[in-house]
N, C-alpha and C positions, 0 to 999 in steps of 0.2 A: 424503479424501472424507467421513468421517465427519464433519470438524468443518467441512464445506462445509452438508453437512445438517442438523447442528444448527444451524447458523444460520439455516440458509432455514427450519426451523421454529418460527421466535419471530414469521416473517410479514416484511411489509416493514418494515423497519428506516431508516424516512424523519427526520428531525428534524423533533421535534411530535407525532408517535406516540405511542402507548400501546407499540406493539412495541419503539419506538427505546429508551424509559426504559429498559422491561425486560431489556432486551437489555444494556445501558452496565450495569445491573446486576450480570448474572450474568457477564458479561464479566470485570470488576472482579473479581468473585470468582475467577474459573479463572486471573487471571493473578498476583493480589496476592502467592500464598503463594510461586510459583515465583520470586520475582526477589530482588535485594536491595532496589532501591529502587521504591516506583511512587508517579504521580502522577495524580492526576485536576486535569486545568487546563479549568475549564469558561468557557463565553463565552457571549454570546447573538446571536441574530439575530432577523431580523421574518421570518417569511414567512405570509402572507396576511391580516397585518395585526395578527399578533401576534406575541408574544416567545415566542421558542422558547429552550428552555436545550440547550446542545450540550456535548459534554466530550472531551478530546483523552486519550488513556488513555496513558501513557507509563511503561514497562519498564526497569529499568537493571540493567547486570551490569558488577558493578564492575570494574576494572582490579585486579588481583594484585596490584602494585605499582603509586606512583609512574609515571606514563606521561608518557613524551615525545609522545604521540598526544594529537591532539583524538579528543572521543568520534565514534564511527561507528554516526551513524540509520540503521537499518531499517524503513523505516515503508511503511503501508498506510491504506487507508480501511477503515472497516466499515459507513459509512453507504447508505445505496442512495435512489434516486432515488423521487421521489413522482408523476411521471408519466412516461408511456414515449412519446415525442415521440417514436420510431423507428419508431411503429406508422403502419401503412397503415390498420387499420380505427380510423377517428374515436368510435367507442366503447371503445375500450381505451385511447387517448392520455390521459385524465383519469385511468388507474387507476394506481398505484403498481406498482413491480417489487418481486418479490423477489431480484436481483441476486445467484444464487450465483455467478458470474462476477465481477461488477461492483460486488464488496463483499465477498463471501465467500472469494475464492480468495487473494487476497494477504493476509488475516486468516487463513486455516485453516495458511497456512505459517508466517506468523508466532509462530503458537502450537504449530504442532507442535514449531518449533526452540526454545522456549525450556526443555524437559526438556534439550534437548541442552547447550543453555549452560550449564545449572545443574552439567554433570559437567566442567566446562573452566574451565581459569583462562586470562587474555587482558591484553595488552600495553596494553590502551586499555579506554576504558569502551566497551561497547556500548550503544546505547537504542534498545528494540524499540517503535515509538510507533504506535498505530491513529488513524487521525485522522479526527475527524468531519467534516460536514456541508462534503464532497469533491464530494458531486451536488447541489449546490444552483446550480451553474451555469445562468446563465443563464435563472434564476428570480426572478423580484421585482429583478432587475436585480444582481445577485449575477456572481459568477465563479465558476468552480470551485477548488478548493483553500481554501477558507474557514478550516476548520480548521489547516491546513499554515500557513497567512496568520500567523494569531491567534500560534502556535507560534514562529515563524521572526521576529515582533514580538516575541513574551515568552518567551523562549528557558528551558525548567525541563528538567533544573537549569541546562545552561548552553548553550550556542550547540555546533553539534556542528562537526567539519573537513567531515567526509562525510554527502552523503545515498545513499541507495538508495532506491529504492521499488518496491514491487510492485503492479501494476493491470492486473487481465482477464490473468490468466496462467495460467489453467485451462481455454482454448477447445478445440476437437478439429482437431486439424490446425492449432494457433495457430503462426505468421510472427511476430517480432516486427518493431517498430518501430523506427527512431531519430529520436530528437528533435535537430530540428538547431537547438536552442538552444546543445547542449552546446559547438557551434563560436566562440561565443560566449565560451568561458571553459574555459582549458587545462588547468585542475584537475579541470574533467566532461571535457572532451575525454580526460584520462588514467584517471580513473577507468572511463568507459564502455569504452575500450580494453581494460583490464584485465578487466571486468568479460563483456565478449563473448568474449577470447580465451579464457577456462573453456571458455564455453560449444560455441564452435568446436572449441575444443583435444578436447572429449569427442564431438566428432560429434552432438550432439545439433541436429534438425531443424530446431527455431524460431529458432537461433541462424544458422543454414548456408543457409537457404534465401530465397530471394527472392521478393519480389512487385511492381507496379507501385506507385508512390509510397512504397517502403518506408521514404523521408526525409519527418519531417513536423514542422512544428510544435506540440508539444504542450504541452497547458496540464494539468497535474495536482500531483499534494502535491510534488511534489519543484524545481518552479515557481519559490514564494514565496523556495526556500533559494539557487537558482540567480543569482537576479536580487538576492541581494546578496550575490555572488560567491564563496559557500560551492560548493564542487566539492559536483555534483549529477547523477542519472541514473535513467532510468525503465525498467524492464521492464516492455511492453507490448501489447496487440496491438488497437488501435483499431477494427482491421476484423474483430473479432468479431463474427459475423452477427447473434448475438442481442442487441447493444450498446442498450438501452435501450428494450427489447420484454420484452411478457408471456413470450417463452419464453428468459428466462433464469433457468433450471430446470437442477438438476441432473445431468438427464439430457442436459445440453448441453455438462456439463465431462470431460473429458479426465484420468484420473489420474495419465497419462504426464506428460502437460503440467505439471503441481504439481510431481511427483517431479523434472523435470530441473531448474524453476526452484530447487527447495529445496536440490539437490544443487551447482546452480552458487553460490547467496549462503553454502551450507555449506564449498564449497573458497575461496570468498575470504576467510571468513573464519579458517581455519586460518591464515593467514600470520600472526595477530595472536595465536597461542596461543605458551602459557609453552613449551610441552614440544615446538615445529614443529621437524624440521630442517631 
């Protein structure tokens, strides 16, 4: 929760901002020392008629040894959206969010795990990647997943086997989702499997429980990797109420809800440590 609130206090973290730069800043800084490798792969886009510079921040913890594994992405957004089209009052839809949810939450897990990597030797590479300019969908004629896009084109250091992603996984009472892309390609169809029985297996709630339309088509970073046939999968929960409104605020996230997402991508990736029996 800490590193939810540091975030949301650098303000909205839009691409274009004064927040966004600063933010890709100190970001850079808290992740560089921790890792073996990091990269910053930047790209630009237009939006509102100019060039916006954006950067995909990408983590690697190198394999012990020699791996028979392609690497395995854990990736997230940290960007947050510049207007909140989910709003009812027509004076707030022009204002930007600050997205502790919806930018903050699969970032703050991201970073709490990489102390944890750093005490662990592992069978494959891992690359823990934050990906920008994620909520630019359907802006200036844009998609979502921009960054994921750019990444999954110029693959640094190299094209991974697996994605994960995490997005809005800090809601209160979050359900997730399934993306029923992953039916489309038997490598997400077994990863997701793998990846909800944890979560089942531990009786945790967002995995076990149901909702109406809980199969959906999703468009997010783990998208661009899926559609060229790289095994891919999203932990989600789309029908987060505060989904692209002013009140995605802190006080809207769930600490429960972080703790089981981080404790399920933490038991999957135990299978890939030196020392697992």
């Amino acid at each position: 929760m800490q590193l939810v609130k540091w975030q949301v206090s650098f303000g909205a973290r839009y691409p274009g901002s004064t927040c966004h730069r600063n933010f890709i800043l100190e970001l850079a800084k808290y992740i560089e020392y921790k890792t073996d490798e990091f990269y910053k792969q930047n790209f630009e886009i237009t939006l509102k008629g100019k060039r916006v510079l954006c950067t995909n921040l990408i983590s690697v913890k190198k394999a012990h040894t020699n791996s028979l594994y392609k690497p395995l992405l854990l990736g997230t957004h940290f960007d947050t959206r510049m207007i909140a089209d989910n709003e009812k009052n027509p004076e707030l839809i022009n204002k930007p969010i600050l997205g502790a949810n919806d930018g903050a939450s699969g970032t703050a897990i991201l970073l709490h795990l990489l102390d944890y990597l750093k005490e662990k030797q592992y069978k494959r590479d891992i690359y823990l990647v934050l990906f920008d300019a994620e909520d630019v969908g359907n802006i200036d004629g844009y998609d979502f997943a921009e960054g994921a896009r750019f990444l999954a084109d110029h693959p640094v250091p190299e094209i991974p086997g697996q994605v994960l992603i995490l997005d809005m996984v800090g809601g209160k009472n979050m359900i997730l989702d399934i993306d029923n892309h992953i039916f489309e390609n038997q490598g997400s169809l077994k990863l997701a499997n793998q990846i909800l029985t944890i979560g089942i297996n531990k009786g945790f709630a967002p995995f076990i429980q149901n909702k109406p339309h809980k199969y959906k088509y999703l468009i997010c970073d783990h998208y661009p990797f899926l559609k060229k046939g790289i095994p891919a999968f999203v932990l989600m929960d789309i029908d987060y109420p505060q989904w692209h409104t002013q009140r995605d605020l802190p006080d809207a996230i769930q600490p429960e809800s972080l703790a089981m997402i981080e404790e399920v991508v933490w038991e999957y990736l135990c299978q890939f440590e030196i020392d697992a029996v």
